[in-house]
C-alpha positions, 0 to 999 in steps of 0.5 A, spaced: 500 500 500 506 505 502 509 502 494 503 503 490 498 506 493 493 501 493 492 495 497 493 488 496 486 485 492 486 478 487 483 483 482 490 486 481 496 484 478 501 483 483 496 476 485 494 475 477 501 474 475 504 470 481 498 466 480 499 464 473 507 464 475 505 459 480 500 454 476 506 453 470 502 458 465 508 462 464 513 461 458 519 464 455 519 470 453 512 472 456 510 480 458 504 481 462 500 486 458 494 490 460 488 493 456 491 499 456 498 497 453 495 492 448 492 498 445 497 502 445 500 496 441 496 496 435 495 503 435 502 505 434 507 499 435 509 501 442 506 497 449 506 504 453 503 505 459 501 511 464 504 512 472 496 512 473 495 506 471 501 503 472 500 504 480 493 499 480 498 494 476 501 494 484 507 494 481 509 501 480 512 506 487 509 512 486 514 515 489 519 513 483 514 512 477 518 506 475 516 499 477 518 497 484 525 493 484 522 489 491 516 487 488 519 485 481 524 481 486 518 478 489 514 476 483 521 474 479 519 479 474 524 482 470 522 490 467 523 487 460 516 484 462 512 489 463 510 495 458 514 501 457 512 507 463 510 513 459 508 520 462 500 522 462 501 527 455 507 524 452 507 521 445 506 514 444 507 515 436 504 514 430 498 511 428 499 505 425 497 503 418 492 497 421 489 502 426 489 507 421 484 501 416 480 500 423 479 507 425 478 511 418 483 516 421 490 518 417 496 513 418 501 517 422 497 521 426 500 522 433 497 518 439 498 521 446 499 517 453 493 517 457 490 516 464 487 513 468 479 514 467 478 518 474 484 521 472 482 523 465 475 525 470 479 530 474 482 534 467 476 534 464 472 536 470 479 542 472 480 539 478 487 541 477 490 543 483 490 541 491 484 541 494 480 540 489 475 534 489 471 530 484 465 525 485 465 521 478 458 518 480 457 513 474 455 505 476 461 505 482 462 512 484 469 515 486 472 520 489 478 523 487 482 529 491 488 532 490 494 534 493 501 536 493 503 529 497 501 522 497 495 521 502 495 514 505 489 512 510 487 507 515 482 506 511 486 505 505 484 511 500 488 509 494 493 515 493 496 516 486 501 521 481 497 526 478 497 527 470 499 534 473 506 535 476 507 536 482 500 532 485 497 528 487 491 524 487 487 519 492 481 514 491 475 512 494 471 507 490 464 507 493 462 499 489 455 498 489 452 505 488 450 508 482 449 500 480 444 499 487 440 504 483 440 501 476 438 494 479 432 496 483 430 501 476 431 494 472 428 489 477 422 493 480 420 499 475 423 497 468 418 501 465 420 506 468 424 512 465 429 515 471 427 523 470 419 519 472 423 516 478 427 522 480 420 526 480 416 521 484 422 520 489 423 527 490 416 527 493 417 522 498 421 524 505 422 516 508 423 518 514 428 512 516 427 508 511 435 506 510 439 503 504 446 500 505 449 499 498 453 493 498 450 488 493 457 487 490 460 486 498 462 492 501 469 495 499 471 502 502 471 503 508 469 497 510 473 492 507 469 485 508 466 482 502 461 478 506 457 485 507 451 485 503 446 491 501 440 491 506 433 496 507 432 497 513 425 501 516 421 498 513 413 500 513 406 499 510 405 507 508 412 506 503 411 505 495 417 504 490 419 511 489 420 511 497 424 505 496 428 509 489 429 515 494 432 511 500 437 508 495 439 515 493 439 517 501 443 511 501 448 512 497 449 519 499 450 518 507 456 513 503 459 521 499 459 524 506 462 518 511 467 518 504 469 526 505 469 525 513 474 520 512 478 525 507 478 530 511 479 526 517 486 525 513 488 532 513 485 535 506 481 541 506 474 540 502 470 546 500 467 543 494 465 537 490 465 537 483 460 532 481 460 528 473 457 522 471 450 519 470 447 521 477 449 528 475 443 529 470 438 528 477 436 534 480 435 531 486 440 525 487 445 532 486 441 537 491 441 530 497 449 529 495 449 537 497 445 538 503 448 530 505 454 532 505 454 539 506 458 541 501 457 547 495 456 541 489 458 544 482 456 541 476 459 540 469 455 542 463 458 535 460 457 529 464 462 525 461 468 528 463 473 522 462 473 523 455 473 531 455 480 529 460 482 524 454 481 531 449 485 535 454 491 531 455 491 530 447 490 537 445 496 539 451 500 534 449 499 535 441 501 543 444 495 546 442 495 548 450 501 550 454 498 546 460 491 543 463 490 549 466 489 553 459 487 547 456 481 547 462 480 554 462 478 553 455 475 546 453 471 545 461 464 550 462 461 549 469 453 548 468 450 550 476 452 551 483 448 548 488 450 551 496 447 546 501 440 548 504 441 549 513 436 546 515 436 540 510 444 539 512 441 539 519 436 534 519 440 529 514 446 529 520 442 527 524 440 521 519 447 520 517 449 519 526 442 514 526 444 510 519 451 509 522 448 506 528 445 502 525 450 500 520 455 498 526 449 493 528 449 490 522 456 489 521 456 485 526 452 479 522 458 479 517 464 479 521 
């Protein structure tokens, strides 16, 4: 976790290569690619990886941006096995010919290093400087803060190099949250559209009715696997809108016990710039604001991973000196939500409920 920023997990790539090490799959002259770098490959000839996805490899020492000699000793890797490490914004090469046929795009054209998706998120979203805060809240909300030093936590905040010299960056995924929303839409309310059901939701004030997301086990902060999703409170008087909002107020009490522990940690948090697909729901942005307290803002475009792709491009290309021109210019905010008092008060008291009540349920899964 001090190497790499992220913890031990059998997902990553530490465990996968000594995996297949230790069933006899390797052979000679094998290299351990990922997705990044077999792309990179076709587009240009080059297997390039960045720092930032680097790190989740569990390879690379963020202090260093090379790959860690005691964990190549560890595992019996020899750099040579592993891709090249590129910065964010260098240049890849050229396009290739096969690449140039699939895409339709001319031969030649220059193909820039890139980063991590939530990296990519935090340029498109000018989250560019210390202090800043991202909420990228698609089907896994994340959130990302910069600062000027690596941030590890008791809790296993995921700190990383930022694309911007100089910062870096730190995670908390929040697993089962925007996805809690997409099942219980899918499996209840099929014929349902998600403006009707944001509408309908913001008509109902549940009381304490509870969701805890963790359908896919609970990952940060709580770190069991066992841990499954629950509604709590149930009574006679809710319907299927009171269920929806529940699962929004549910996921939002995880925002708020996410920029506790940040802050807890020593980052200074005045905003939240929230992208994704829960930032088209009027009312799961104002619970995000008035849940956690915090002035939220918002993108006029949602995809800002894709947006950050253009910018690193664009900068790397030198149509832009740095990310802060390239943002200044290419990133536009939509609208500024300031957490209502009254509504911050009554969810804080909701939140010390919610995690009472959590700290009983554990008990089951421990």
């Amino acid at each position: 976790y001090h190497m790499c920023g992220w913890r031990i997990f059998p997902s990553l790539d530490a465990a996968k290569i000594l995996y297949l090490k230790r069933a006899g799959l390797e052979q000679p002259g094998i290299r351990y690619l990922s997705t990044i770098e077999i792309v990179n490959q076709f587009l240009t000839g080059r297997a390039i990886i960045d720092p930032t996805n680097a790190a989740i490899r569990q390879l690379l020492n963020i202090r260093t941006a090379n790959w860690d000699a005691r964990m190549l000793e560890a595992l019996n890797l020899s750099p040579m096995q592993l891709p090249e490490i590129k910065p964010t914004g260098a240049l890849v090469g050229g396009l290739s010919r096969a690449a140039a046929q699939a895409t339709g795009l001319a031969e030649g054209i220059p193909v820039y290093s890139g980063a991590h998706d939530q990296y990519c998120a935090s340029i498109g979203a000018a989250a560019i400087q210390a202090g800043d805060m991202l909420l990228s809240a698609g089907t896994t909300w994340v959130v990302l803060g910069l600062g000027t030093q690596p941030l590890f936590t008791p809790s296993f905040i995921a700190p990383s190099i930022h694309p911007v010299p100089g910062l870096f960056g730190a995670i908390a995924s929040l697993s089962g949250s925007g996805v809690s929303l997409e099942w219980y839409r899918n499996k209840f309310l099929p014929e349902t559209d998600y403006a009707v059901i944001d509408d309908e939701a913001a008509r109902r004030e549940p009381g304490d009715l509870f969701y805890y997301p963790y359908p896919l086990g609970a990952a940060y902060p709580i770190w069991n696997p066992d841990a499954r999703a629950a509604f709590t409170g149930s009574t006679l008087e809710h319907d299927r809108y009171d269920y929806a909002r529940a699962i929004m107020e549910g996921v939002a009490f995880g925002v708020r016990r996410t920029l506790i522990d940040f802050s807890q940690n020593g980052c200074s948090i005045h905003a939240l710039k929230v992208l994704g697909g829960a930032a088209k729901s009027p009312l799961w942005t104002r619970l995000i604001c008035d849940i956690a307290n915090i002035r939220v803002e918002l993108l006029r475009e949602p995809d800002a991973c894709a947006l950050g792709a253009a910018v690193i491009a664009a900068c790397g290309a030198g149509a832009y000196p740095n990310y802060r021109a390239a943002a200044n210019a290419m990133v536009q905010h939509a609208a500024t939500l300031e957490p209502d008092p009254e509504r911050a008060k009554y969810f804080a008291e909701k939140f010390d409920r919610y995690s009472r009540q959590w700290a009983q349920i554990a008990q089951y899964y421990a």
